[in-house]
C-alpha positions as a Markdown table, in Angstrom:
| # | Residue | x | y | z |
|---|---|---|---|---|
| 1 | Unk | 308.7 | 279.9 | 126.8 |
| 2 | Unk | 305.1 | 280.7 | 128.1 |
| 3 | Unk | 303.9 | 277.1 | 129.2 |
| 4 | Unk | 299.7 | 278.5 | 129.5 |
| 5 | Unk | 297.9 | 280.1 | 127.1 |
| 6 | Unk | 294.6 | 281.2 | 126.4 |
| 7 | Unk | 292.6 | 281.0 | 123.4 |
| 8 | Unk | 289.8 | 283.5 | 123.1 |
| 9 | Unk | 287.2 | 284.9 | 120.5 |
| 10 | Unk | 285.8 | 288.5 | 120.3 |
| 11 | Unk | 282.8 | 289.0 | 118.3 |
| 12 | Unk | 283.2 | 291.4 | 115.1 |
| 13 | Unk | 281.2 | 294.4 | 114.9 |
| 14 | Unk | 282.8 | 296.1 | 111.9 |
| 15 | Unk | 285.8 | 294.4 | 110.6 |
| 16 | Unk | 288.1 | 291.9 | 112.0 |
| 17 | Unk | 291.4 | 294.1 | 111.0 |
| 18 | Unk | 290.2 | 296.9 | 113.5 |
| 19 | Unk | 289.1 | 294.7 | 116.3 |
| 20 | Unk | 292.9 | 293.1 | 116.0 |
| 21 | Unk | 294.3 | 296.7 | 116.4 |
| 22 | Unk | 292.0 | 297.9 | 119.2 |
| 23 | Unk | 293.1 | 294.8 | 120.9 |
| 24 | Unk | 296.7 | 295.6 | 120.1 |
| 25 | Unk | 296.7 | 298.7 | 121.7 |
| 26 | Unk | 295.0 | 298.0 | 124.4 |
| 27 | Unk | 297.4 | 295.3 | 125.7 |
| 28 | Unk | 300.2 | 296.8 | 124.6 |
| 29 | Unk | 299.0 | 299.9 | 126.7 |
| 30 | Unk | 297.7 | 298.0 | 129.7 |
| 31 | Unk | 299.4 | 294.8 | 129.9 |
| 32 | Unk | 302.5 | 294.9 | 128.0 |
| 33 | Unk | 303.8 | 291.7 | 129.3 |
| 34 | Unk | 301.7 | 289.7 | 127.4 |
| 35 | Unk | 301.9 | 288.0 | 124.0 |
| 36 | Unk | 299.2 | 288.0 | 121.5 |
| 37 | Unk | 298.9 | 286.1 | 118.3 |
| 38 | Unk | 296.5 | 285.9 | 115.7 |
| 39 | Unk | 294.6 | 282.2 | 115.8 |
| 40 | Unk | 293.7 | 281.6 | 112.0 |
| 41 | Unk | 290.8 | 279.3 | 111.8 |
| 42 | Unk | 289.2 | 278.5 | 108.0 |
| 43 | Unk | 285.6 | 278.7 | 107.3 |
| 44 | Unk | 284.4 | 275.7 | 108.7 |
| 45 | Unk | 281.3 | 273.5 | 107.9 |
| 46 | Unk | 278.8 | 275.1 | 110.7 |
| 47 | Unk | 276.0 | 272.6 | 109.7 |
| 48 | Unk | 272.5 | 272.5 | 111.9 |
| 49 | Unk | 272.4 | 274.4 | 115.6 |
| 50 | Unk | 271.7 | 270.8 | 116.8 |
| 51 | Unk | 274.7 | 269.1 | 115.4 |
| 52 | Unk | 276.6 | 272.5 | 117.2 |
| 53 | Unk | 274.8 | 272.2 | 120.6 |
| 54 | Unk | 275.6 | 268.5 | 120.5 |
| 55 | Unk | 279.5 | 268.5 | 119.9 |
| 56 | Unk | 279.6 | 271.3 | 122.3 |
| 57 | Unk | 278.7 | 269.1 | 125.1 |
| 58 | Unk | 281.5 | 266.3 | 124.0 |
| 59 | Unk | 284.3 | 269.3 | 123.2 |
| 60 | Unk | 285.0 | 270.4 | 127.0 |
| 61 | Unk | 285.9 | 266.1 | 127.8 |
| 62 | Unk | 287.2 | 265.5 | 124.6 |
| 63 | Unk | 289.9 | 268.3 | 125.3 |
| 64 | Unk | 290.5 | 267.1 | 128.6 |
| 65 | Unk | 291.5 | 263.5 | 127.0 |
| 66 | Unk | 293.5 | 264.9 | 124.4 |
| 67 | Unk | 295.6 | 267.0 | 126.7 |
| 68 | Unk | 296.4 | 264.3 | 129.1 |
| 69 | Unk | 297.3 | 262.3 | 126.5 |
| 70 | Unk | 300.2 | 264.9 | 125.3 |
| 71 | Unk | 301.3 | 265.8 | 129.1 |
| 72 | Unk | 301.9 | 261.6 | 129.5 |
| 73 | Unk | 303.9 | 261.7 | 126.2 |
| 74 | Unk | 306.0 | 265.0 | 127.4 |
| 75 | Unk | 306.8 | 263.3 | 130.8 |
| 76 | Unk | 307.8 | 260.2 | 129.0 |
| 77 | Unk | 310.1 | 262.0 | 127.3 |
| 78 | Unk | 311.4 | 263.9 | 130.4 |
| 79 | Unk | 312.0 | 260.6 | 132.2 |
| 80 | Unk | 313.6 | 259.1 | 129.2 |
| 81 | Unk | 316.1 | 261.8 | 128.8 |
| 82 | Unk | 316.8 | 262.1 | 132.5 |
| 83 | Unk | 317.2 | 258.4 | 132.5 |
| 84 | Unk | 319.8 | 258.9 | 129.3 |
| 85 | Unk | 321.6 | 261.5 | 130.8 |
| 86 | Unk | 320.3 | 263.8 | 128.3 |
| 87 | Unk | 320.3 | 267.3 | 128.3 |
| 88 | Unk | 316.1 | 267.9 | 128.1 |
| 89 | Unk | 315.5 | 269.2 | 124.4 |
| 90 | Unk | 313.0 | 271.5 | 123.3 |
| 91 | Unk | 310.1 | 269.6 | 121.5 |
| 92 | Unk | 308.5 | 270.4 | 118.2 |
| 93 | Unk | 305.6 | 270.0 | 115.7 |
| 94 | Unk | 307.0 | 269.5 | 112.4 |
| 95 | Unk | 310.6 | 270.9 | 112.8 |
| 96 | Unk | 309.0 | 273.8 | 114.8 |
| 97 | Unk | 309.3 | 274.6 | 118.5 |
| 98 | Unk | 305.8 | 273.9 | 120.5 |
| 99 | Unk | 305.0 | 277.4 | 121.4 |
| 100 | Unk | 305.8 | 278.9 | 117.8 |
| 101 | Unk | 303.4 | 275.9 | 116.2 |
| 102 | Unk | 300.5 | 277.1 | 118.7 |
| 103 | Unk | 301.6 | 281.1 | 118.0 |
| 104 | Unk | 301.5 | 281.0 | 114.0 |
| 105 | Unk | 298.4 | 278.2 | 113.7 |
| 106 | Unk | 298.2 | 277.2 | 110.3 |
| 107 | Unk | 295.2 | 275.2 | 109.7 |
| 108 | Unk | 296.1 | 271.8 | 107.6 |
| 109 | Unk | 293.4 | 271.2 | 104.8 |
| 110 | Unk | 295.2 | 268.1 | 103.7 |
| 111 | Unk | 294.6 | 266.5 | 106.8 |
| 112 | Unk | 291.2 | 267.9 | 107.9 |
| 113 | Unk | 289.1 | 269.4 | 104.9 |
| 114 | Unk | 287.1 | 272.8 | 105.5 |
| 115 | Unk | 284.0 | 271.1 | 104.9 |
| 116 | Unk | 284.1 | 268.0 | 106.6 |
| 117 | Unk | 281.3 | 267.8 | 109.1 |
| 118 | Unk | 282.6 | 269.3 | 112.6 |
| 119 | Unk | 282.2 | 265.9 | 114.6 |
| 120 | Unk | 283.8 | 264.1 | 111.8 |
| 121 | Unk | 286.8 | 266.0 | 112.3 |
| 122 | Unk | 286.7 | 266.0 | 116.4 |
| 123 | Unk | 285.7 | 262.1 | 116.4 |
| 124 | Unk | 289.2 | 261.5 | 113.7 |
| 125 | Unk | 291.4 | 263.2 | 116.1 |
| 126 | Unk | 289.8 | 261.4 | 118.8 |
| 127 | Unk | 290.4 | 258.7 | 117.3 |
| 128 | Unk | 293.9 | 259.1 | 116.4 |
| 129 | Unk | 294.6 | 260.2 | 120.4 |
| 130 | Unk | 293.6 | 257.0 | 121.4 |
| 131 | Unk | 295.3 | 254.8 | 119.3 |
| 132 | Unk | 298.5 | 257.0 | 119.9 |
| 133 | Unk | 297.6 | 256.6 | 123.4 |
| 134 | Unk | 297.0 | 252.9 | 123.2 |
| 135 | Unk | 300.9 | 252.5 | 121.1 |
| 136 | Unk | 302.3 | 254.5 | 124.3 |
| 137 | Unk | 301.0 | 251.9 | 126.8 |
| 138 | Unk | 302.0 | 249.1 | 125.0 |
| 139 | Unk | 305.6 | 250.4 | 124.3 |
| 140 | Unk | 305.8 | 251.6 | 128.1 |
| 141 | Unk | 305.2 | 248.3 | 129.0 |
| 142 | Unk | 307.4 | 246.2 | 127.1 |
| 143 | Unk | 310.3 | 249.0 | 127.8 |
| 144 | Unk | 309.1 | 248.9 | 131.8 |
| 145 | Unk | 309.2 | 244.9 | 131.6 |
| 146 | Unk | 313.1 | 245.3 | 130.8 |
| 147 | Unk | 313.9 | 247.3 | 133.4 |
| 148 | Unk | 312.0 | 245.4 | 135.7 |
| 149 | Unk | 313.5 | 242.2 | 135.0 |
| 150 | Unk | 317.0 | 244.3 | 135.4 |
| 151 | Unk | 316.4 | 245.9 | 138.3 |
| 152 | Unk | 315.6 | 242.5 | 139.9 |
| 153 | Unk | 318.9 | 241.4 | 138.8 |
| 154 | Unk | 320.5 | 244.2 | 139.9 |
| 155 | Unk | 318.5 | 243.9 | 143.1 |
| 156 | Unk | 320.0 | 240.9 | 143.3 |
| 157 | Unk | 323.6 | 241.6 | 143.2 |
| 158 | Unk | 323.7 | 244.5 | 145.0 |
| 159 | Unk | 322.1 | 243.4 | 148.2 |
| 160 | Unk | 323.5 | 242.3 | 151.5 |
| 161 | Unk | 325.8 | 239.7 | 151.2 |
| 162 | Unk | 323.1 | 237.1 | 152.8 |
| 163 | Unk | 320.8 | 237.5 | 150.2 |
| 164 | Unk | 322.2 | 238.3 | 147.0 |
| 165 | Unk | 323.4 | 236.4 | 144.3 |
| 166 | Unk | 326.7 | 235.4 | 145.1 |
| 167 | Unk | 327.9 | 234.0 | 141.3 |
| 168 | Unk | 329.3 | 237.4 | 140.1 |
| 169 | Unk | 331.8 | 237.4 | 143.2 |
| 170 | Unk | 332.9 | 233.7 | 143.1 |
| 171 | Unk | 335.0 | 232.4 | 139.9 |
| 172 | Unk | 336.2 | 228.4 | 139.4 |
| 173 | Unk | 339.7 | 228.9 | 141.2 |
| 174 | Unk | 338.0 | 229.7 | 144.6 |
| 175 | Unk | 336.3 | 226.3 | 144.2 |
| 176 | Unk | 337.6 | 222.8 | 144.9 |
| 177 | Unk | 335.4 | 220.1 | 144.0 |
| 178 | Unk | 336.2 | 216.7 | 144.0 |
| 179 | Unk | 335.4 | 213.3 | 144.8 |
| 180 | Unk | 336.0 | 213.5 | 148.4 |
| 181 | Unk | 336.2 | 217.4 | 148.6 |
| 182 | Unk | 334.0 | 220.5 | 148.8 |
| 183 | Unk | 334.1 | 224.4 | 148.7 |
| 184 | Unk | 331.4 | 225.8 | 151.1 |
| 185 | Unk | 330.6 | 229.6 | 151.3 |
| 186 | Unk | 330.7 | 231.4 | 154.2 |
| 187 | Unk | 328.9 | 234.7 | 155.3 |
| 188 | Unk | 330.7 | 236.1 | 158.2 |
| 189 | Unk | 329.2 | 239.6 | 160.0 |
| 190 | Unk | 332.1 | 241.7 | 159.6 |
| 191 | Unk | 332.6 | 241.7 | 163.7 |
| 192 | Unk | 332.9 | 238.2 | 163.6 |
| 193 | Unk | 335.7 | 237.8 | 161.7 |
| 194 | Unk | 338.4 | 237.1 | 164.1 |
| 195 | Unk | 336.1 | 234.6 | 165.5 |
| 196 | Unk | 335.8 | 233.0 | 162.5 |
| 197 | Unk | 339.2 | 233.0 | 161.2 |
| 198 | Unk | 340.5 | 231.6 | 164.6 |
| 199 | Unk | 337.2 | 228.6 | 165.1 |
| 200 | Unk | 336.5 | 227.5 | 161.3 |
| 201 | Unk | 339.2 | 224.8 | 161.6 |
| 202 | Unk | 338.1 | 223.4 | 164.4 |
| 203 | Unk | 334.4 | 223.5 | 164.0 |
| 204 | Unk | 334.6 | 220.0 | 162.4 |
| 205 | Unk | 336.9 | 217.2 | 162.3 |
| 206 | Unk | 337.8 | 217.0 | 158.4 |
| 207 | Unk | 338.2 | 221.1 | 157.7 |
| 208 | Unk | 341.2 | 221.2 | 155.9 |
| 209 | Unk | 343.6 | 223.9 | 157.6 |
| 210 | Unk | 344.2 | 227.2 | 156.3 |
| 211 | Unk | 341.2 | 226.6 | 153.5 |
| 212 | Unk | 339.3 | 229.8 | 154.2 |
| 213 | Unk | 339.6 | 232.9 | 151.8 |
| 214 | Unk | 338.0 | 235.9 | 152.1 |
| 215 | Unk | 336.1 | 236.4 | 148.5 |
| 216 | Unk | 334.3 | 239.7 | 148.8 |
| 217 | Unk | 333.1 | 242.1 | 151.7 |
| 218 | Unk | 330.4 | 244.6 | 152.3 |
| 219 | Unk | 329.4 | 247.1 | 155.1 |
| 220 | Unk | 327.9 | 244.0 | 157.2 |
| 221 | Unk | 329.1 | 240.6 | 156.5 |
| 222 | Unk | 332.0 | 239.5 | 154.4 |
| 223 | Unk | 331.8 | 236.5 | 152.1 |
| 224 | Unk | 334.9 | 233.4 | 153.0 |
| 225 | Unk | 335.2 | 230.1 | 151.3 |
| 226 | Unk | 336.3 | 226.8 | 153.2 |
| 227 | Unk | 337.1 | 223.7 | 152.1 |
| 228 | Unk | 336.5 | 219.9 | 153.7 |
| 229 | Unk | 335.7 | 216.9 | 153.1 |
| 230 | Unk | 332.0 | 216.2 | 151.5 |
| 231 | Unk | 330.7 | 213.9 | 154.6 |
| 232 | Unk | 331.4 | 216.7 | 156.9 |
| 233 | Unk | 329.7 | 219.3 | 155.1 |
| 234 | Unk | 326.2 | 219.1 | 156.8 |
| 235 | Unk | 327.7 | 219.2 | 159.9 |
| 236 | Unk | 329.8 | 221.8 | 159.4 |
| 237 | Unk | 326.5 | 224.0 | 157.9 |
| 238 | Unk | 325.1 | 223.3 | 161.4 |
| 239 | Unk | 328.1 | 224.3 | 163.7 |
| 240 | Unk | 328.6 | 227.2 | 161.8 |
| 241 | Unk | 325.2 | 228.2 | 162.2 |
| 242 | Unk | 325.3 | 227.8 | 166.0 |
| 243 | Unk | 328.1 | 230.4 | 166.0 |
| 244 | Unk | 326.4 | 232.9 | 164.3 |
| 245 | Unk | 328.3 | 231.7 | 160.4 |
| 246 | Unk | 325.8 | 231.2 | 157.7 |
| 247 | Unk | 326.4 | 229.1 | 154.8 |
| 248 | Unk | 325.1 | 229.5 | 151.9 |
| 249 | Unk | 323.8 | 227.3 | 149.3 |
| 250 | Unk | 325.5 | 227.4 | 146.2 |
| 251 | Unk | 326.7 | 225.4 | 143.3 |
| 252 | Unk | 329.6 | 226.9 | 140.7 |
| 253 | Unk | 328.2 | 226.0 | 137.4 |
| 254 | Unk | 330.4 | 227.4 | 134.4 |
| 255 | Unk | 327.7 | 227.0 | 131.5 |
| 256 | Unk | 325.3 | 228.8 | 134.4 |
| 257 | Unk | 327.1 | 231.6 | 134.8 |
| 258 | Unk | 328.0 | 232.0 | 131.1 |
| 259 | Unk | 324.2 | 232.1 | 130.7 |
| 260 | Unk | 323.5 | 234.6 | 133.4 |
| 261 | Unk | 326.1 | 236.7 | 132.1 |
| 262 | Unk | 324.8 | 236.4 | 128.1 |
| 263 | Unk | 321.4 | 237.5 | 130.0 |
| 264 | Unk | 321.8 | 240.1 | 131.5 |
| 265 | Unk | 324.4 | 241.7 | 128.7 |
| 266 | Unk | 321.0 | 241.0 | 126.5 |
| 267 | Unk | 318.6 | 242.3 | 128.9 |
| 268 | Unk | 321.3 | 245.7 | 129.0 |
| 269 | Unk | 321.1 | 245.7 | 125.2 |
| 270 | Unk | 317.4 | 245.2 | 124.7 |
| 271 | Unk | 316.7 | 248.1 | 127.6 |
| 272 | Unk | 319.3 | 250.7 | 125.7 |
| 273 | Unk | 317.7 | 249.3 | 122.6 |
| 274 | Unk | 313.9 | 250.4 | 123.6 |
| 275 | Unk | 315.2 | 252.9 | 125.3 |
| 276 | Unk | 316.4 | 254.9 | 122.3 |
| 277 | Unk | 313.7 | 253.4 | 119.8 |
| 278 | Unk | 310.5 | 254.5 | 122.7 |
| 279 | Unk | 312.4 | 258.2 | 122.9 |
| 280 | Unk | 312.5 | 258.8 | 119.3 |
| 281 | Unk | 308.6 | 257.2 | 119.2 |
| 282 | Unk | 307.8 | 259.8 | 122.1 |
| 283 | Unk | 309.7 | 262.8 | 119.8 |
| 284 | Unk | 307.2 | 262.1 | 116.7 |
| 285 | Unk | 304.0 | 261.4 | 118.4 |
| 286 | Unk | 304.1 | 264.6 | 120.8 |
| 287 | Unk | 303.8 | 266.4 | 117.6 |
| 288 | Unk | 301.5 | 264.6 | 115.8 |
| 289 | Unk | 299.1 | 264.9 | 119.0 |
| 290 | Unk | 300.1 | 268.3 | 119.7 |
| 291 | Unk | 299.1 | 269.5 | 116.3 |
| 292 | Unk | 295.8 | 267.5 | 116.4 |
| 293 | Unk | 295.5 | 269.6 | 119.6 |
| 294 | Unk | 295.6 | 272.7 | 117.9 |
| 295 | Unk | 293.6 | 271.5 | 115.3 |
| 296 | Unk | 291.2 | 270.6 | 117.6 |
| 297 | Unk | 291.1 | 273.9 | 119.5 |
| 298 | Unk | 290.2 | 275.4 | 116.2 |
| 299 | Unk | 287.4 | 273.6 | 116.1 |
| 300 | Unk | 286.2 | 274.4 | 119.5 |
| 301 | Unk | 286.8 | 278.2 | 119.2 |
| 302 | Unk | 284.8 | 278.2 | 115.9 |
| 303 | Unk | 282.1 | 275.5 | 117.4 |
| 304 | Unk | 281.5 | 277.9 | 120.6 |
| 305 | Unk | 281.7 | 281.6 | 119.1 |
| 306 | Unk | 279.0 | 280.2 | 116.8 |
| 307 | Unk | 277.0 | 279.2 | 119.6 |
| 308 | Unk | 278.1 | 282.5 | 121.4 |
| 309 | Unk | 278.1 | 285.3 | 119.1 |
| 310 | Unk | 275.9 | 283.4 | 116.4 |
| 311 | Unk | 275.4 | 283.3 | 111.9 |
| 312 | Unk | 277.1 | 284.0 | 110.1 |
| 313 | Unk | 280.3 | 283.0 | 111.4 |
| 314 | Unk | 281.9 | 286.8 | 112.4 |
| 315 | Unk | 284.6 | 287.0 | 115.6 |
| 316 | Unk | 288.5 | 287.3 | 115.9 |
| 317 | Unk | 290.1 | 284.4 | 117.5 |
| 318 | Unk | 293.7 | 285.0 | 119.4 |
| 319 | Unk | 296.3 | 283.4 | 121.4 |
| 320 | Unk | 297.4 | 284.9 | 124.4 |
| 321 | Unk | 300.0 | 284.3 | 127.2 |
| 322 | Unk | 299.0 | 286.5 | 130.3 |
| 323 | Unk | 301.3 | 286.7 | 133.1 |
| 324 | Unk | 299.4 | 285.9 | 136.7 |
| 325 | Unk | 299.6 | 289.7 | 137.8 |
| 326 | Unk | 298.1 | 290.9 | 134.4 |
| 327 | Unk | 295.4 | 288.6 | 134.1 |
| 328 | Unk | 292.7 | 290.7 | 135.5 |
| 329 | Unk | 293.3 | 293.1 | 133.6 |
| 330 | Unk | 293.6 | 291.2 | 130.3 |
| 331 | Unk | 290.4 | 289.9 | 131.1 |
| 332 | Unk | 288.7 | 293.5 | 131.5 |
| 333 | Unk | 290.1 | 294.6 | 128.3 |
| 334 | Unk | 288.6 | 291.2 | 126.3 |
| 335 | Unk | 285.0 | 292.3 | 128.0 |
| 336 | Unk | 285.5 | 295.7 | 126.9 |
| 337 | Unk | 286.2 | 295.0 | 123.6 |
| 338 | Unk | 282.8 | 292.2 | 123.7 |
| 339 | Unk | 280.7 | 294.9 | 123.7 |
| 340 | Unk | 278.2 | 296.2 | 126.5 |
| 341 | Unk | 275.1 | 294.5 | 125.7 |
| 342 | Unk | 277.0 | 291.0 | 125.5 |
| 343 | Unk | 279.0 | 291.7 | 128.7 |
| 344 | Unk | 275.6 | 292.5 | 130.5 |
| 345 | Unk | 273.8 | 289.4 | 129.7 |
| 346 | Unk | 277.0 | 287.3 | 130.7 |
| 347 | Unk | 277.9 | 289.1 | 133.8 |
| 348 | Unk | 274.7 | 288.5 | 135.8 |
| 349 | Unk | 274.4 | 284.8 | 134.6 |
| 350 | Unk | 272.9 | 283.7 | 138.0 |
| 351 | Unk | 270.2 | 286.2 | 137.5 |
| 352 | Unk | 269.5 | 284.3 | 134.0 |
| 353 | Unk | 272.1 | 285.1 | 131.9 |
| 354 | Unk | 273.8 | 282.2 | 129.9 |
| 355 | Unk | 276.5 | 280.8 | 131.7 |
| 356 | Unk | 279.6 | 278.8 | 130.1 |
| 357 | Unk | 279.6 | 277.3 | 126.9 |
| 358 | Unk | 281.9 | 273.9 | 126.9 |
| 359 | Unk | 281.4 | 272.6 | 130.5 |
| 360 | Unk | 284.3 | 276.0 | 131.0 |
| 361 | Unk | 284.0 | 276.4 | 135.1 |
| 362 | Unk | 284.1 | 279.9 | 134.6 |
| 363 | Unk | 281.5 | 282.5 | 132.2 |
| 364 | Unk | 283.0 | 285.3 | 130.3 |
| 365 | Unk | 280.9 | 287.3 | 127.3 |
| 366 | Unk | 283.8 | 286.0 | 125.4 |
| 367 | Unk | 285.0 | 282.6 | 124.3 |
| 368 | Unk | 288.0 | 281.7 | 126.4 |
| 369 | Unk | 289.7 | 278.7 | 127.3 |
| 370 | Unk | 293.1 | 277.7 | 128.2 |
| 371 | Unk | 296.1 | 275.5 | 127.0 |
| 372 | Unk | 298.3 | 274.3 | 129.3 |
| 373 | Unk | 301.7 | 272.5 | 127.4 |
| 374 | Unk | 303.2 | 270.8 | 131.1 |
């Protein structure tokens, strides 16, 4: 599937039929690697040359909005399904692949009547960008708040052993507590091991012997408990921390870890939950801006070859897919078939010809302008 695409007008000298065949031909002859589609555009309102000069100037940033808007809800979607494990599907516009829906344009009068006023068609599909736009920042967020609060959990337990949380690794028979006992945790650097196997009964007086078990271990420390009597504890956190042993503050709570464990079980839920619902969201509002896009493009190809070729309305508007090496020449056929006159008062704009139409960077004696879908 093409990915950039061009939509042009050619003014009509004679009739539109023969125009489409001459173009036919010629790029079938010239540069036959390229598609070329009819773009069907209605009679639209033209209304005053004012009301046209004016929306031109809004059309060339208006695009530029709407197009970002769909290339943030196609990498949304990318992410998503590379997040899911998904196998990336090929997105449509009411049941329809992308590039077919831009290929066989079909103008919908339901949704934007012939003869509504130009702007009031461009400034509804503005308006329903943005607030699709708006829905996809506010989704984002709340979906990106999950995973944040995850990934801090995650964070969390899957750190070194002197930072992380240490209640996933410890259950209620590895602790004694008592009246006149205590279970202390230890976090021993893996090359210290022996030392603290052989010294941890003798750092203090009231260590009960052969109290220390190893809990958990990762590539630097490895995580011992060891039990003795509560009025020994401090010291014991302080001679252990002289030889290098650091204890770690922790208190085995069964209702806390019951909650942590509900939490995070939620938090998994909720993220798999807006996960899926923020996909399927992303699925139906790529077309409905795609096809406000196109509908959109219409409008500009009809707004500009007005203002290009002039009244009453009388061009051929086409899609086309040029490949880089055949551009150039795709472009010297579209002149050709503009017409001399036309092409001569465009090509020397710098000497006072007309220049773009659109804020377009570039001047043809053609309307041209390009659709990019990544």
């Amino acid at each position: 599937m093409a990915t950039r695409y061009w939509v042009a007008s050619l003014p009509v000298q004679n009739s539109a039929s023969s125009l489409w065949s001459r173009l036919q031909e010629s790029i079938s002859k010239h540069a036959f690697d390229t598609p070329l589609y009819r773009f069907n555009i209605p009679n639209l309102r033209v209304g005053t040359l004012d009301s046209l000069l004016a929306l031109s100037d809004d059309l060339f940033k208006s695009n530029a909005f709407i197009e970002g808007v769909s290339h943030k809800i196609r990498r949304q979607i990318e992410e998503l399904e590379r997040v899911s494990g998904m196998i990336s599907t090929s997105l449509t516009v009411d049941g329809v692949p992308v590039d077919s829906y831009l290929t066989r344009f079909v103008w919908d009068e339901a949704k934007y009547p012939n003869m509504s006023p130009l702007k009031e068609i461009v400034d509804a599909i503005h308006a329903q960008i943005a607030k699709i736009e708006d829905d996809l920042k506010v989704r984002v967020a709340e979906y990106n708040n999950v995973r944040s609060q995850l990934n801090t959990i995650n964070r969390k337990q899957s750190g070194s052993l002197a930072v992380r949380d240490l209640s996933n690794l410890v259950k209620a028979r590895d602790i004694i507590s008592s009246e006149h006992l205590t279970t202390l945790l230890a976090i021993v650097p893996k090359y210290s091991e022996k030392d603290w196997l052989s010294s941890y009964e003798t750092l203090t007086a009231y260590v009960v012997p052969r109290s220390s078990k190893k809990l958990y271990e990762d590539n630097e420390y490895a995580l011992y408990t060891v039990t003795l009597f509560h009025r020994d504890a401090d010291n014991f956190r302080t001679k252990a921390r002289d030889r290098g042993f650091q204890i770690r503050d922790f208190e085995y709570d069964p209702e806390t870890q019951e909650s942590r464990k509900q939490e995070l079980e939620k938090l998994m839920h909720d993220q798999e939950t807006l996960r899926s619902s923020l996909l399927q969201w992303c699925y139906a509002s790529y077309g409905e801006v795609f096809s406000s896009w196109m509908h959109f493009c219409a409008v500009r190809v009809f707004a500009e070859s007005i203002l290009r070729y002039g009244l009453p309305p009388s061009f051929l508007s086409v899609v086309l897919a040029p490949s880089t090496k055949s551009e150039k020449k795709v472009r010297s056929i579209l002149e050709e078939l503009c017409g001399s006159a036309n092409s001569a008062y465009w090509k020397f704009e710098d000497e006072g010809g007309m220049g773009g139409v659109g804020g377009d960077a570039d001047a043809y004696p053609y309307v041209c302008f390009t659709i990019n879908l990544v």
